[in-house]
Phi, psi and omega in degrees: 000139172300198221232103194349105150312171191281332178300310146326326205282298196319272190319334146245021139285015200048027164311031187343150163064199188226357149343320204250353189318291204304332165310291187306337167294327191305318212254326206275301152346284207280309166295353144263338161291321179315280173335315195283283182323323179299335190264342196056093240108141133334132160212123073229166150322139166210162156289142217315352186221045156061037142266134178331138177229168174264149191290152157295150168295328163320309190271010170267356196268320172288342187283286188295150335317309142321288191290341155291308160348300196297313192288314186301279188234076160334316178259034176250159180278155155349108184269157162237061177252332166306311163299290241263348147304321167319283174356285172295328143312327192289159174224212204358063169320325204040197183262000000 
């Protein structure tokens, strides 16, 4: 599956209207670079010849989880259900 559209995002904050889009793009943004660092990759994923490939569903799950965390509650820390969703994806990890 690709990577939470703004629209996704919006439904699954309960979100109505459109008002908040920018916010939510914003926080949607950031929860996915959050995601990319945490894997050390890119996202969205491509393939050896930089076409889009689809995401595990864990990281998409973990991306709208990171951005309710971000929307909901800005001062909360990482979760870990957020790794551990991650987790299994990540790569060059090192020693």
């Amino acid at each position: 599956m690709p990577v939470p559209t703004l629209a996704e995002a919006r439904l699954d904050l309960r979100v109505t209207g459109t008002a908040q889009d920018a916010k939510i793009q914003r926080l949607l943004n950031a929860a996915i670079r959050s995601a990319s660092e945490y894997l050390n990759r890119p996202i969205p994923w491509t393939d050896d010849a930089g076409n889009p490939v689809e995401v595990p569903e864990t990281v998409y799950a973990a991306i709208l989880l990171e951005l309710r965390a971000l929307f909901d509650d800005p001062e909360s820390i990482h979760s870990l259900a957020f790794k551990n969703l991650l987790g299994p994806s990540r790569t060059n990890m090192g020693v």
